[in-house]
ChimeraX commands (.cxc) that place a marker at each C-alpha (Angstrom):
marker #1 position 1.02,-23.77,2.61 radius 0.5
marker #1 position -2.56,-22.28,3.58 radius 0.5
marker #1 position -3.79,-20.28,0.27 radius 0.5
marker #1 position -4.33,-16.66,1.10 radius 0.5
marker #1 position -6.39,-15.98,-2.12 radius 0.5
marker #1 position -9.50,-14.71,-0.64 radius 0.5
marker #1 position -7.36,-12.62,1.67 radius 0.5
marker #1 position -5.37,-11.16,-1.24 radius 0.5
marker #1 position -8.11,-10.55,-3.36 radius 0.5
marker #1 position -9.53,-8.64,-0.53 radius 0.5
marker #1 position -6.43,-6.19,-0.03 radius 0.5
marker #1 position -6.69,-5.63,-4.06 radius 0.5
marker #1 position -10.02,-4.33,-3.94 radius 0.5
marker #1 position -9.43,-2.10,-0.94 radius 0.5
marker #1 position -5.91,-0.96,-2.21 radius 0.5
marker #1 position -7.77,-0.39,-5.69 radius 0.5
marker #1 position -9.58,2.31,-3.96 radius 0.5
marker #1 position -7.45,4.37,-2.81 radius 0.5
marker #1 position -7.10,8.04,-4.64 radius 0.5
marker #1 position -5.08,9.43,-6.60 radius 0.5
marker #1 position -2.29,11.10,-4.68 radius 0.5
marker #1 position -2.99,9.57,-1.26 radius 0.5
marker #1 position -1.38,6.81,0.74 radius 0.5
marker #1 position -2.18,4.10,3.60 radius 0.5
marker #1 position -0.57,1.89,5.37 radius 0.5
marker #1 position -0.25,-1.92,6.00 radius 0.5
marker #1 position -1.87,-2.01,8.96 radius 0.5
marker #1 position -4.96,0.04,8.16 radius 0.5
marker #1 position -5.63,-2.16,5.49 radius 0.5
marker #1 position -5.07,-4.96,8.05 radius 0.5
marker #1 position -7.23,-3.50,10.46 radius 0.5
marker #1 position -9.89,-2.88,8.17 radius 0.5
marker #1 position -10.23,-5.96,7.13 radius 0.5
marker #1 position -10.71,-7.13,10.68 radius 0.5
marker #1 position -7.13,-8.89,11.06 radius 0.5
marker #1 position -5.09,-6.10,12.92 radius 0.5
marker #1 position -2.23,-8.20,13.29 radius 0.5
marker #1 position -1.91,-9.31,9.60 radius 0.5
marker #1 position -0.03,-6.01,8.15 radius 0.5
marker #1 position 2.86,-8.21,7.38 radius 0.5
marker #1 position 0.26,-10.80,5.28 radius 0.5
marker #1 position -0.80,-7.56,3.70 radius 0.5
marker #1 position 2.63,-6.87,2.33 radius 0.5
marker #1 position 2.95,-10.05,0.75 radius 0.5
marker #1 position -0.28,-9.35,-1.48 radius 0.5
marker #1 position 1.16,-6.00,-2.34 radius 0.5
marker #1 position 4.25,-8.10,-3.12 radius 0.5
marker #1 position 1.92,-10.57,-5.32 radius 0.5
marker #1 position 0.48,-7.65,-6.90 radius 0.5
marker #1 position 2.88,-7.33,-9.60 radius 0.5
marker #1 position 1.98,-10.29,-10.98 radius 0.5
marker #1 position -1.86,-9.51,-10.92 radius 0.5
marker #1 position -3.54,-8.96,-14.72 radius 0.5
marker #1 position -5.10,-5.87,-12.96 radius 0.5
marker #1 position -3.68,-2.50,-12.22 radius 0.5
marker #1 position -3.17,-2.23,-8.48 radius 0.5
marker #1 position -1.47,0.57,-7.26 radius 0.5
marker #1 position 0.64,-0.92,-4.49 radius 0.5
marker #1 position 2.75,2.24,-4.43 radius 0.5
marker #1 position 0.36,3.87,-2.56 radius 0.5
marker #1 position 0.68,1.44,0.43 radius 0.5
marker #1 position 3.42,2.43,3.04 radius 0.5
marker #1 position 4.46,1.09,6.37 radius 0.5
marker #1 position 2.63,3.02,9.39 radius 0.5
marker #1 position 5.54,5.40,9.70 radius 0.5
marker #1 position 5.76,6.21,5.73 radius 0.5
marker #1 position 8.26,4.45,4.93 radius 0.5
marker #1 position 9.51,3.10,1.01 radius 0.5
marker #1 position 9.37,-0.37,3.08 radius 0.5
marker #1 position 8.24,-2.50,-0.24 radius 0.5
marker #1 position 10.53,-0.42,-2.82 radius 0.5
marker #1 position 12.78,-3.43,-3.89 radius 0.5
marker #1 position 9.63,-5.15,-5.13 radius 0.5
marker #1 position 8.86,-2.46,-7.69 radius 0.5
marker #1 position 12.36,-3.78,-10.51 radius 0.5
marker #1 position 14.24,-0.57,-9.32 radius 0.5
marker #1 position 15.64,1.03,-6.77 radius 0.5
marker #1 position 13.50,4.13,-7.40 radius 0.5
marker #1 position 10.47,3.07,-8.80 radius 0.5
marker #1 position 8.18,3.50,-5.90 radius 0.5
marker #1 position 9.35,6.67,-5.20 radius 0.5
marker #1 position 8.88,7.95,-8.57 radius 0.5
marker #1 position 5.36,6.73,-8.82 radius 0.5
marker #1 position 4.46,8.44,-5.30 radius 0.5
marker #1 position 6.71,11.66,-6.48 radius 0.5
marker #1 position 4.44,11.76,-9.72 radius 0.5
marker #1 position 1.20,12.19,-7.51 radius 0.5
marker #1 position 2.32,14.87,-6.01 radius 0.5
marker #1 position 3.66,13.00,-3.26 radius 0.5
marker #1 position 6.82,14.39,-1.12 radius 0.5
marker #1 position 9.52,11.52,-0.29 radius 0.5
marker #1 position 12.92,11.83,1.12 radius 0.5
marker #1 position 15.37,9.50,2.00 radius 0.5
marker #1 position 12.77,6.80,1.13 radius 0.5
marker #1 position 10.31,8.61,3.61 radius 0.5
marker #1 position 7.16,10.44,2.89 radius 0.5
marker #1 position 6.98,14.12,3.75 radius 0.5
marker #1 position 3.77,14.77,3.85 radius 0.5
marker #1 position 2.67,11.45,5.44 radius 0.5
marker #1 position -0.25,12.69,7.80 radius 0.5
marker #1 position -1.70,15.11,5.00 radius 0.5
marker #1 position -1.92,12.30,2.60 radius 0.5
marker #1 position -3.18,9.41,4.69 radius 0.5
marker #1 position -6.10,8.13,3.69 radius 0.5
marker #1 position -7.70,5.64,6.15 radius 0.5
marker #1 position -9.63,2.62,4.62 radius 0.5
marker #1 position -11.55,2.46,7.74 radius 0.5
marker #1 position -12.90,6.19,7.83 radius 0.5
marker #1 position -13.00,6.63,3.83 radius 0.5
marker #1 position -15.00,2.69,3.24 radius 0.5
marker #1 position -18.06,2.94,6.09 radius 0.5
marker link #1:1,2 radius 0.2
marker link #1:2,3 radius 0.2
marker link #1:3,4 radius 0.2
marker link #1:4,5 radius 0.2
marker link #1:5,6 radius 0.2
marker link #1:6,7 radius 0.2
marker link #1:7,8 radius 0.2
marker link #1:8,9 radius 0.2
marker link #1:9,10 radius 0.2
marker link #1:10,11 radius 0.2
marker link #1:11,12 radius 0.2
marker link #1:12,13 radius 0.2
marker link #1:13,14 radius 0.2
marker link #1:14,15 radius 0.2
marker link #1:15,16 radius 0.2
marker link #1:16,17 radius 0.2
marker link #1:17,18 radius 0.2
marker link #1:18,19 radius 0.2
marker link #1:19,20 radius 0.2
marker link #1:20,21 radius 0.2
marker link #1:21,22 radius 0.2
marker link #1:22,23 radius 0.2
marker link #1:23,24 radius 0.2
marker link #1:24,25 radius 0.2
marker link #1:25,26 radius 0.2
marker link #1:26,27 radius 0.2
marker link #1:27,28 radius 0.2
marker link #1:28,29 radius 0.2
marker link #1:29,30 radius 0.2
marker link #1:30,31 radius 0.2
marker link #1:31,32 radius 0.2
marker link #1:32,33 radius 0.2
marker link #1:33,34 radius 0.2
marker link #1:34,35 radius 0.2
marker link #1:35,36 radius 0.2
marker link #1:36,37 radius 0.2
marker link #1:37,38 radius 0.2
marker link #1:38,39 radius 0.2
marker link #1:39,40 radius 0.2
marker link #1:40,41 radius 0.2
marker link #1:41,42 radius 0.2
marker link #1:42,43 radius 0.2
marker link #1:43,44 radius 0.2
marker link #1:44,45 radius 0.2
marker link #1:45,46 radius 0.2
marker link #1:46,47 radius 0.2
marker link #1:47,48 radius 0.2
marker link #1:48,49 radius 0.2
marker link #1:49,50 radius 0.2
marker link #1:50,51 radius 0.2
marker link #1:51,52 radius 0.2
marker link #1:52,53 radius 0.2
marker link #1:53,54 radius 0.2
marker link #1:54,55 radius 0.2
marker link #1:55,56 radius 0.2
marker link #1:56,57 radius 0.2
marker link #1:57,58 radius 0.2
marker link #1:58,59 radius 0.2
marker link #1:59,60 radius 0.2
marker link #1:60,61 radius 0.2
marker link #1:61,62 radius 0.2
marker link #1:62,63 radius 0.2
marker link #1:63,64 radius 0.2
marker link #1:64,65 radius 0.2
marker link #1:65,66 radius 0.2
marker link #1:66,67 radius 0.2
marker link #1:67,68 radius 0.2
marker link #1:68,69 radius 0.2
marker link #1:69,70 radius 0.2
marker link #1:70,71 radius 0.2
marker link #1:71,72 radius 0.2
marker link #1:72,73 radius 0.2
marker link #1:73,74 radius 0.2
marker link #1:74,75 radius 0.2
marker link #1:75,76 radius 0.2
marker link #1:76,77 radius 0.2
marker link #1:77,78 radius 0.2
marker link #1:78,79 radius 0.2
marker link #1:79,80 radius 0.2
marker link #1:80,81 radius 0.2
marker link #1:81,82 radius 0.2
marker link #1:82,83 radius 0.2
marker link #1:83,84 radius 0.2
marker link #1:84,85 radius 0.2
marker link #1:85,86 radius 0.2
marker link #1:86,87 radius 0.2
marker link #1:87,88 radius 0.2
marker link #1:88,89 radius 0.2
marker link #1:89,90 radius 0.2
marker link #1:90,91 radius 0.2
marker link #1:91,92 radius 0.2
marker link #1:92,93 radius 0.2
marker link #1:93,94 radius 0.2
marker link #1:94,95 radius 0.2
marker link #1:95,96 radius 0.2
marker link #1:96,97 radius 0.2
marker link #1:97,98 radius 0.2
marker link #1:98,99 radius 0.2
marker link #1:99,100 radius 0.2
marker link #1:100,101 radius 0.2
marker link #1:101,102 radius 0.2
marker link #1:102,103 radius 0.2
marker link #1:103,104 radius 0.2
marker link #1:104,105 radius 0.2
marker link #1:105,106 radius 0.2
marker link #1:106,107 radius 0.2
marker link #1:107,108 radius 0.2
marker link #1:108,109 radius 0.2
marker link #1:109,110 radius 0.2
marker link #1:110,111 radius 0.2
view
């Protein structure tokens, strides 16, 4: 199996960044990195995240509609949605609300 380290460490450091109450998405992190078509790669390092020494905040990263789509990873059904509820952030039905307001784009926010 090819060793997606590098890649990983990469989507830490980016994922690291992002605020407080704000969310992205799979794909902008993809795209940012310059491999558009690799949101499903970056899944699996928000996946290997929980197993990081560091504190990376891999509730904050959605699917590009704003959807819970990683939730199961987090040891509870609600987990995920707790942490984004206790930033302020609205979720229903596994959904975020207030998706667009709260979107923070690696590729507009990192220049």
């Amino acid at each position: 199996m090819k060793d997606n380290t590098g890649f990983f460490d990469k989507v830490y450091n980016i994922v690291k960044l992002i605020p407080y109450g704000r969310i992205t998405s799979y794909g902008a992190i993809a795209e940012y990195l310059g491999s558009k078509g690799s949101a499903r790669m970056v899944g699996w390092a928000m996946n290997g995240s929980h197993s990081s020494p560091e504190n990376i905040p891999a509730h904050r990263v959605v699917n590009r509609n704003g959807l819970l789509s990683g939730k199961r990873h987090f040891g509870g059904p609600d987990v995920m949605k707790q942490l984004l509820e206790s930033e302020g952030i609205i979720v229903e039905d596994d959904q975020i609300i207030n998706f667009e307001e709260r979107f923070w784009n690696p590729a507009e926010q990192l220049l």
